[in-house]
KETILO-86712 format. One record per residue: residue number from 1; x, y, z of N, C-alpha, C in turn. Coordinates in steps of 0.02 Angstrom, whole numbers, padded with zeros to 5 digits, always signed. Example, Ala and Ser with C-alpha at 12.3 -4.5 7.8 and 13.67 -1.06 7.14 Angstrom:
<recs>
+-----+--------+--------+--------+--------+--------+--------+--------+--------+--------+
: num :   n_xx :   n_yy :   n_zz :  ca_xx :  ca_yy :  ca_zz :   c_xx :   c_yy :   c_zz :
+-----+--------+--------+--------+--------+--------+--------+--------+--------+--------+
:   1 : +00660 : -00284 : +00390 : +00615 : -00225 : +00390 : +00660 : -00165 : +00390 :
:   2 : +00642 : -00112 : +00354 : +00684 : -00053 : +00357 : +00645 : +00002 : +00394 :
+-----+--------+--------+--------+--------+--------+--------+--------+--------+--------+
</recs>
This chain:
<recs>
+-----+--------+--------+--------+--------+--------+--------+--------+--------+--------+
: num :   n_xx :   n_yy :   n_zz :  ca_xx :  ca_yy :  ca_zz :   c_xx :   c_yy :   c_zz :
+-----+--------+--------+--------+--------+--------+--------+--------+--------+--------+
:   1 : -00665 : +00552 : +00374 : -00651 : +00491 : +00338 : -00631 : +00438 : +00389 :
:   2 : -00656 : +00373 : +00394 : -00641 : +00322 : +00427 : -00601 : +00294 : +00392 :
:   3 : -00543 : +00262 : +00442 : -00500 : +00248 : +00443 : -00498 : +00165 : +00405 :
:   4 : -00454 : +00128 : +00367 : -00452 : +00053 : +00321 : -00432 : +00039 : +00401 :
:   5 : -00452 : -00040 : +00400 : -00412 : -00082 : +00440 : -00353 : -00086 : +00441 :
:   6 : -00307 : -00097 : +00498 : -00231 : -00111 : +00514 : -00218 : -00156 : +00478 :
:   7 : -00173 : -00149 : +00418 : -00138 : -00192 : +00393 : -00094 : -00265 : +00433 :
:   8 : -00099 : -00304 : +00433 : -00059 : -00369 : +00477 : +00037 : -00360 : +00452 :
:   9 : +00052 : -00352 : +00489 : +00146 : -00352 : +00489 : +00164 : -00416 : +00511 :
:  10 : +00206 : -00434 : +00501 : +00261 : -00478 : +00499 : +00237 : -00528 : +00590 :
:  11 : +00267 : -00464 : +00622 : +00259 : -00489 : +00684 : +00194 : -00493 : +00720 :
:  12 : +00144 : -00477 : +00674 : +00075 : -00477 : +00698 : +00059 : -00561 : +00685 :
:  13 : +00087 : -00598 : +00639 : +00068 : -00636 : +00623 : +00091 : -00708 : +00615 :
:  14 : +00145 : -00722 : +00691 : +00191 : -00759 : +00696 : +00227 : -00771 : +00645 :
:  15 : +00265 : -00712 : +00630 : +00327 : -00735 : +00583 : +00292 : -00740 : +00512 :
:  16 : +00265 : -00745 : +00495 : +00209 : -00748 : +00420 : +00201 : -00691 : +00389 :
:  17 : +00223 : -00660 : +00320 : +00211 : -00590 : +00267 : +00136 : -00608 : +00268 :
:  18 : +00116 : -00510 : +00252 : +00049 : -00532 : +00232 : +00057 : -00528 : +00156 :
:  19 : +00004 : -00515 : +00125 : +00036 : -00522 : +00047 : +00056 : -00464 : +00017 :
:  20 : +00042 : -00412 : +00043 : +00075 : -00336 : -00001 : +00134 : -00341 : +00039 :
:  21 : +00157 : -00375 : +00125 : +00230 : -00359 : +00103 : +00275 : -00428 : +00085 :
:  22 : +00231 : -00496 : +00054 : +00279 : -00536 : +00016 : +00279 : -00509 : -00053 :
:  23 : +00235 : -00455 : -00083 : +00245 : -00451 : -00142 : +00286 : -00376 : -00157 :
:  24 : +00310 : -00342 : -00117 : +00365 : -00284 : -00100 : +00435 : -00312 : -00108 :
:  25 : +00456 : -00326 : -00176 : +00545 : -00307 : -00154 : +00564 : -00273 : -00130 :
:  26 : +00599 : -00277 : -00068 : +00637 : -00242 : -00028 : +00703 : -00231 : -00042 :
:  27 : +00755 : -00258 : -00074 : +00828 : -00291 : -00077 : +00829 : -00204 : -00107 :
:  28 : +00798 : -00190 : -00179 : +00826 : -00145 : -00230 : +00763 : -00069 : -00187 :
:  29 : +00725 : -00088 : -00167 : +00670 : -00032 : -00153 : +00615 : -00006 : -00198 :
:  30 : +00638 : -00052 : -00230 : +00575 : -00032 : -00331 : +00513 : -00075 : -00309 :
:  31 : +00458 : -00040 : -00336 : +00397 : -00094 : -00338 : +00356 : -00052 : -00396 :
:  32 : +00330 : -00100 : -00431 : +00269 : -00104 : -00487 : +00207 : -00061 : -00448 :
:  33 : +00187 : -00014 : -00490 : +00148 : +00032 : -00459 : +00079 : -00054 : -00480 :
:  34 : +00070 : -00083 : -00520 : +00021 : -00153 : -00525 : +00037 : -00174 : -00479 :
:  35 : +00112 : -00205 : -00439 : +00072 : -00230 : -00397 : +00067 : -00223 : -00325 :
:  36 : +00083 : -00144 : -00331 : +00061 : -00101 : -00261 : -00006 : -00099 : -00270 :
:  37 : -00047 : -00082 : -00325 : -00125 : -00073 : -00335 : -00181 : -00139 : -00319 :
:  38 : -00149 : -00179 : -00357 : -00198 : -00250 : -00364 : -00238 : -00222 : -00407 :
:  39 : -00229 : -00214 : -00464 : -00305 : -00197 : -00496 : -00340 : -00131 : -00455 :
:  40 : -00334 : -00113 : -00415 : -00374 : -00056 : -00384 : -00373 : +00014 : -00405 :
:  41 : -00400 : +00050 : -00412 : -00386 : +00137 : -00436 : -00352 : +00159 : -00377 :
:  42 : -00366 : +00145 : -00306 : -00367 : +00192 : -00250 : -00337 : +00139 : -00191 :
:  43 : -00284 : +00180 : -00167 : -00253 : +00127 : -00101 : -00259 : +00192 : -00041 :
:  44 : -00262 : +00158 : +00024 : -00265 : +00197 : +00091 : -00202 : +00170 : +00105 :
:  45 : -00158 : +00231 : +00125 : -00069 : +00223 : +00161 : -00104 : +00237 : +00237 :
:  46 : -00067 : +00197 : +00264 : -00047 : +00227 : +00339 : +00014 : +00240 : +00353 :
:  47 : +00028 : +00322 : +00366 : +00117 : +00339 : +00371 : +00121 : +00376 : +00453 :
:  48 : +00122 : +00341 : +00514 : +00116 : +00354 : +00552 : +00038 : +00369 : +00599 :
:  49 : +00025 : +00418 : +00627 : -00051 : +00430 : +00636 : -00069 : +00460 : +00573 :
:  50 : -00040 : +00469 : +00532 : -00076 : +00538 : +00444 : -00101 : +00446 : +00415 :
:  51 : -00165 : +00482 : +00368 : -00178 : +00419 : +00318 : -00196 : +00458 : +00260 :
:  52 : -00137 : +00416 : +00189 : -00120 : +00470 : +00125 : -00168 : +00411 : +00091 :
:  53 : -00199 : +00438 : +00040 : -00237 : +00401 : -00019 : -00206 : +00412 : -00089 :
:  54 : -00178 : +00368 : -00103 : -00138 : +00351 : -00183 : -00202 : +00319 : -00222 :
:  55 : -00192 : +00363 : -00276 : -00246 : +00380 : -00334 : -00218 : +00350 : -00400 :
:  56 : -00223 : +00327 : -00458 : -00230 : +00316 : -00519 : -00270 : +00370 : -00538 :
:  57 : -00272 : +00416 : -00585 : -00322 : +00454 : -00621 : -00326 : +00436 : -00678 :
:  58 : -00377 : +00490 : -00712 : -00376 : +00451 : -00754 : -00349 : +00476 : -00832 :
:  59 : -00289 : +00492 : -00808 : -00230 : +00510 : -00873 : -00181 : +00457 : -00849 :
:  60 : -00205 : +00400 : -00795 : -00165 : +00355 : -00802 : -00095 : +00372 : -00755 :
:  61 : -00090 : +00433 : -00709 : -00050 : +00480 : -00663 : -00080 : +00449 : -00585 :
:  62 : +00010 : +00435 : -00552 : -00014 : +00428 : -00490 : -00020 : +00502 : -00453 :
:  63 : -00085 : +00501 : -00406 : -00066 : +00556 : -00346 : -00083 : +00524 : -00274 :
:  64 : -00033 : +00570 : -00239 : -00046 : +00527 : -00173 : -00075 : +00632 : -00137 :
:  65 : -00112 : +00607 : -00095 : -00128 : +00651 : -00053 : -00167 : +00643 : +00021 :
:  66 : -00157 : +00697 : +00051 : -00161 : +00685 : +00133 : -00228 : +00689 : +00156 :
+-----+--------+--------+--------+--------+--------+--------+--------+--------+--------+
</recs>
């Protein structure tokens, strides 16, 4: 499986959020599984060198797997 493009961070981008992390409350640590998704069924994590794929199925159940 090939790898999603590097997400842009903070400091990648002179000081500028990209938009999944202006739209991450951080303060409490809660986020809307909507608007971690965007409308999407399927997101690519990068958690170090591992890359996990978070799923919607379709009973409407998140799974994340490696």
């Amino acid at each position: 499986m090939s790898q999603p493009p590097r997400a842009q961070r903070p400091d990648d981008v002179g000081g500028e959020t990209s938009d999944a992390a202006s739209a991450l409350p951080m303060a409490d640590g809660l986020v809307d599984s909507v608007t971690l998704m965007k409308g999407r069924r399927e997101l690519i994590i990068r958690h170090g060198a591992d890359t996990y794929r978070l799923r919607i199925t379709a009973s409407n159940k998140l799974i994340l797997t490696k």
